[in-house]
N, C-alpha and C positions, 0 to 999 in steps of 0.2 A: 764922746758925750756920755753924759748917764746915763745908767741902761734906763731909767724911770724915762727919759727924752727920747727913745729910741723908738720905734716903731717899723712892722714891716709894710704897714697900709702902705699900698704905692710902690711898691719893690717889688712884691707879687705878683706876676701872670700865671694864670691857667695852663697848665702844662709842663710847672717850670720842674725841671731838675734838681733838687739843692744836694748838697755836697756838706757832708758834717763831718771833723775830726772826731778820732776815735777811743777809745778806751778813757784815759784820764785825764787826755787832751781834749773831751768832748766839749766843746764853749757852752757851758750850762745855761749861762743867764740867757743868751741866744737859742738853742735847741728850745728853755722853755715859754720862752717869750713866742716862739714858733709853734709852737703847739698851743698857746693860749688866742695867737692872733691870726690862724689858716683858715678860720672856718669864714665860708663863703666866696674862696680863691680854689677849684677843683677842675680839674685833678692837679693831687701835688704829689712828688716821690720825693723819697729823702734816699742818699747813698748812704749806708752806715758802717762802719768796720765793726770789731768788735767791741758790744754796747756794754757797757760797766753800770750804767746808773738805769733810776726807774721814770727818766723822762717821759718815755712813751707805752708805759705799762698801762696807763690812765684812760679813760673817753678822748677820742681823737677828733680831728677837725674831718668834717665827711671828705671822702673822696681822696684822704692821705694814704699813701701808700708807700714801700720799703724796696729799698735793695739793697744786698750785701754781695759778700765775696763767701761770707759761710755764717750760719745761722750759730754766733758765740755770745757768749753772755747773754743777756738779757736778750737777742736777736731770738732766739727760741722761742718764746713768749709771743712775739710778734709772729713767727709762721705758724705758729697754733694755735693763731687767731686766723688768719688765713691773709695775712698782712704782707708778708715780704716773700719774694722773691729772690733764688742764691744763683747767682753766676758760678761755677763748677768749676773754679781758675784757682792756680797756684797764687801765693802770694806777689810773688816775683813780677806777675804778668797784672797786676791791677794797674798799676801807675801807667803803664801805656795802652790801658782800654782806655783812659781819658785823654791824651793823646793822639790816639788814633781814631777819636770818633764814637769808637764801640761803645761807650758810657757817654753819655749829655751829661754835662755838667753847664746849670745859668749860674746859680747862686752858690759860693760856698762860703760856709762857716768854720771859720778857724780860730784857735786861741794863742796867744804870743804872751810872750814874758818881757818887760820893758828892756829895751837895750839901752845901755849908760858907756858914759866916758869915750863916747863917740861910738861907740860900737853896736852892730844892727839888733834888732828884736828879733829872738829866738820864739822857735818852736817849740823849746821846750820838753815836754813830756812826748810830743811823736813827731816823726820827720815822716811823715809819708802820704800817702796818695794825695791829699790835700793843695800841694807844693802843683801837682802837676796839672788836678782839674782847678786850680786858680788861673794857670796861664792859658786854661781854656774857656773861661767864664765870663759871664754877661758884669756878675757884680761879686766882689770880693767883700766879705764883712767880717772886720778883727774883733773878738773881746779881748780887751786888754788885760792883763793880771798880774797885779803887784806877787801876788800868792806863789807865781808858777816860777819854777825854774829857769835860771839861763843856762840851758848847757849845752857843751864844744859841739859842733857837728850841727848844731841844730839852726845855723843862725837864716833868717829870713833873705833868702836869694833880694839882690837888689833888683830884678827883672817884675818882682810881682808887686803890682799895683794896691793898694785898700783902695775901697771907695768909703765906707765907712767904719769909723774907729767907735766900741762902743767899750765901757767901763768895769769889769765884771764885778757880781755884786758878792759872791762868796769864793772860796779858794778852790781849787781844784778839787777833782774827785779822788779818793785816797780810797785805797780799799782792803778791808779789816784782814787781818793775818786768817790762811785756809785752818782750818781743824783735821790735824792731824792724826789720827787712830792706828790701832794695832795693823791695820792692813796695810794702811800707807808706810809707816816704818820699815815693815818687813820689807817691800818694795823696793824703799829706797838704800836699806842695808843690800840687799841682788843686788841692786847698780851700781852703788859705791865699790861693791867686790870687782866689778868688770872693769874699773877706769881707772887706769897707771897713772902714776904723777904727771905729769908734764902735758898730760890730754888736754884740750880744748873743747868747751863745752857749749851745747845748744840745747835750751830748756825754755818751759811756757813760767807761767804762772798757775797758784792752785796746789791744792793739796798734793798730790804726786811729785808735781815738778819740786817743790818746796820737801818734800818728806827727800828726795833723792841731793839736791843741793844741801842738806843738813847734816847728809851723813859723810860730807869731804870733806867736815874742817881740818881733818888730820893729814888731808892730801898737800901733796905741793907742788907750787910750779901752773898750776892749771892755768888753762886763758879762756875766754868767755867771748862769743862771738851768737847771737843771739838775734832774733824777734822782739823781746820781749826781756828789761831788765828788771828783776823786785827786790823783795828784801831780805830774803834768801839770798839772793846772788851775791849783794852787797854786802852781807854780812861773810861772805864768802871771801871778799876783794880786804875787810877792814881785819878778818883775824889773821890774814897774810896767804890763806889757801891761796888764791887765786892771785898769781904777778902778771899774769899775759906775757913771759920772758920767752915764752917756747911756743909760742899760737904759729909762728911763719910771720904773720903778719901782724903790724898794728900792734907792736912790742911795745909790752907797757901798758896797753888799753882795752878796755872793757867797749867793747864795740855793740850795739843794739839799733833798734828801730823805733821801739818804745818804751817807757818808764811805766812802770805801776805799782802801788804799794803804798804806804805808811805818808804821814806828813815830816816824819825824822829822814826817811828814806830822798823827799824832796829838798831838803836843806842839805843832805849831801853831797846830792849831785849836784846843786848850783854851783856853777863855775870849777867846776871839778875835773882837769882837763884827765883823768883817769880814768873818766866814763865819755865816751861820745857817741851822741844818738844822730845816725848818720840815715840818709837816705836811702828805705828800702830798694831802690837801685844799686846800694853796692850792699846794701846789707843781706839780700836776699838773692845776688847776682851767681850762676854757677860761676863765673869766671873767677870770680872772688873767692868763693867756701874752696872750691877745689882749690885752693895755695894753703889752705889752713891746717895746719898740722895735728896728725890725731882725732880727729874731730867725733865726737863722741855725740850723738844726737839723741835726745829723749824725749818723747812724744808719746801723749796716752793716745788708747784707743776705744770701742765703745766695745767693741768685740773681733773675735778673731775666728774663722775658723780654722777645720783638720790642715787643710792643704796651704796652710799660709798667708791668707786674702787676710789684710785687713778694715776696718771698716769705722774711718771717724768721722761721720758724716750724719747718716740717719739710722734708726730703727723701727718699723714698720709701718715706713711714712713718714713718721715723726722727724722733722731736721731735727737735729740735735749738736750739729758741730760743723764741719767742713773740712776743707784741703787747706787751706790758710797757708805755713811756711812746711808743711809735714814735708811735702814731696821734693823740695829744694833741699831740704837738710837731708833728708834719707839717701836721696840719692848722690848725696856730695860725700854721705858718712860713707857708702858703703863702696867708693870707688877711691876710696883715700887710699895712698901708697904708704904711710905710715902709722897705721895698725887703729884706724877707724871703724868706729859700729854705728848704726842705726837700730837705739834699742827703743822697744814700742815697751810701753806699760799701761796696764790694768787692771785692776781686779779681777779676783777669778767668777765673782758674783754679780749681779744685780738684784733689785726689786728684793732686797731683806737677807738675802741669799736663795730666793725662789728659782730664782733665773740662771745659769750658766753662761760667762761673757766667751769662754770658752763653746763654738759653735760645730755642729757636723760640716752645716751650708750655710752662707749669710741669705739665701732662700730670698733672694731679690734686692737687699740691701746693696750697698755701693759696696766695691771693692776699692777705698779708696790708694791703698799700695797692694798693688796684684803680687801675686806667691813669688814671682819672679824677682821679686824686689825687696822682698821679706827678709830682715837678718835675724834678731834676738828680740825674742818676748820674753814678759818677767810678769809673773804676776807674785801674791803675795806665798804661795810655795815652791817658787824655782823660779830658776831660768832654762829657758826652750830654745836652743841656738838651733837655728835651722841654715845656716849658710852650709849650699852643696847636699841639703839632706834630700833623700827620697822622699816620694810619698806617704811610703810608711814611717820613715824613720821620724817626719813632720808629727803625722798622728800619733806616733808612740811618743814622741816628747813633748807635745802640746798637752795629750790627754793626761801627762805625767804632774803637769805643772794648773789642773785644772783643779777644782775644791772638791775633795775625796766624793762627794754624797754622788756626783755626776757622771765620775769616772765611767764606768761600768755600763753606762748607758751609753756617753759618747763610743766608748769601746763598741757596742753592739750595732749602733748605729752605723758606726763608719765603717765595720764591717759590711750591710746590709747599702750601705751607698756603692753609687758606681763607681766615683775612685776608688772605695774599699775595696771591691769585687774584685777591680783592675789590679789594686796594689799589695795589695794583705798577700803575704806568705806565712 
């Protein structure tokens, strides 16, 4: 029907669960049609993955409330409002909290791309948890989208039911190219320096991830095995960097979970059987990353300290990120038997350059990959390979790769700490 015909009056119970696709799969014309028409239906939770758009930035229907997997995009906003709540889970492991209970899902909202020539209606832009709280749900509701995507991997399990079809009323969410600067270059020239031809890559979206895919047009041979595909990546796959000929698996293809990026980037991938956005069950699966060859993983952080913790999750309360696919990739880069890293990046600065990301202690923050798990940080003046290093050798080449003004202090500091006391010769 038209979304103008649609309505949730009557759909809604007090208590319900809803269930929202994520990043640029989110069904707009639904999420805002949902937020225009909750008030007087409380309490309502919405599940959200990672939020792209400013749906729910706005005055909300009383008594709505959030939950994620990690507080990304626009999900920050909402827990500093004091709005959502993050389950502490890998990526890997969301799709069977709705499965097994652990998540309520009544309602979910998901968007599809028309399927033609007999063939089913894709997901589109993400294959993931959505698929799995449908087959546990009271009520399934599709927007439809001429706009979106059909691509390989994605196509609609014939198992899952719609109860209602609504019409969406603009194109998907497209999101503007990250801004690039002197620090992110430097970065991603580090990274490009550490990944051999024929490596396999796992990368987010956003200025990092995008400044470090920019700097391999010259590579060859790479494969792309990912979370998360954009337009960086693509541009990677069309000037011939990237064949997927040497990945182990899934030769030939660009393998993801989600799409995000440009409107040029979305008429690529339709029916593009060189990209397949496959089910965060195989895409995020150990069973899987471990067969991948080389696998080169890069994932920013918010901070890091001396001893190797890192920390993508919150700062001083603040959510500001999560575990999302970090610890499935890290730990598949760094057990690879053919010449695999799990390299972490960030600035060496925050708050203008006031602040040091470079830390003594993460001083109660999360440790979201413990030192034990730590391979190579890079921020924009080196790289810090810490695989096999001591405690001191971590401080001496973390504090190496920190922004000069801090040095000196980190130095004094991690002296005057107790692993310093312990480790300093």
């Amino acid at each position: 029907m038209a979304a103008a015909d649609f309505s949730f009056h009557g759909l809604l119970r007090a208590g319900d669960h809803i269930v929202c696709g994520q990043s640029s799969a989110e069904p707009l014309t639904l999420t805002r049609k949902l937020v225009a028409e909750g008030a007087g239906v409380a309490p309502l939770t919405l599940f959200l993955g990672s939020t792209l758009s400013r749906t729910f930035d706005g005055e909300l229907p009383e008594g709505m409330r959030f939950l994620s997997y990690a507080a990304l995009g626009r999900n920050a906003a909402l827990a500093d409002r004091g709005l959502l709540e993050v389950i502490p889970e890998r990526y890997s492991r969301v799709m069977q909290m709705f499965t097994n209970g652990a998540i309520q899902a009544d309602i979910v909202l998901i968007q599809l791309a028309p399927g033609a020539g007999g063939r089913p209606h894709s997901m589109g832009l993400a294959h993931d948890y959505t698929v799995d709280s449908a087959r546990c749900a009271r009520l399934v509701i599709a927007e439809l989208n001429a706009d979106m995507p059909w691509t390989h991997g994605a196509e609609l399990p014939p198992d899952i039911h719609i109860d209602h079809w609504v019409q969406a009323n603009e194109p998907p969410l497209t999101i503007p190219p990250a801004k690039i600067g002197d620090v992110e270059r430097a970065i991603g020239a580090h990274v490009a320096a550490l990944v051999p031809n024929g490596a396999t890559l796992q990368a987010g979206v956003g200025s990092l991830p995008d400044a470090v895919l920019k700097q391999l047009h010259f590579h060859r041979d790479l494969g792309f095995h990912s979370g998360v595909f954009g337009d960086a990546a693509g541009q990677l796959v069309q000037c011939g960097a990237i064949t997927n000929a040497r990945k182990g698996i899934d030769a030939g293809i660009s393998v993801c979970n989600t799409v995000s990026g440009s409107a040029d980037l979305y008429k690529w991938v339709h029916e593009n059987p060189t990209v397949n956005v496959l089910s965060g069950r195989y895409t995020h699966a150990a069973s899987v990353i471990a067969q991948i060859s080389c696998l080169h993983a890069v994932n920013s952080a918010l901070e890091v300290d001396l001893t190797g913790q890192v920390n993508s999750e919150s700062v001083g309360g603040r959510k500001l990120g999560g575990i999302g696919g970090l610890l499935d990739f890290c730990h598949a880069a760094r057990q690879s038997a053919t010449g695999g890293r799990a390299i972490t990046v960030l600035p060496s600065t925050a708050d203008g350059g006031m602040q040091s990301r470079i830390v003594v202690s993460l001083e109660g923050n999360p440790a979201t990959v413990g030192r034990g798990e730590v391979d190579v940080v890079v921020t924009e003046f080196g790289v810090a390979d810490l695989r096999q290093a001591t405690l001191t050798q971590r401080a001496e080449r973390l504090i190496a790769i920190a922004a000069p003004q801090f040095r000196e202090e980190l130095l004094y500091l991690w002296r005057k700490s107790t692993w310093g006391k312990r480790a300093w010769h």
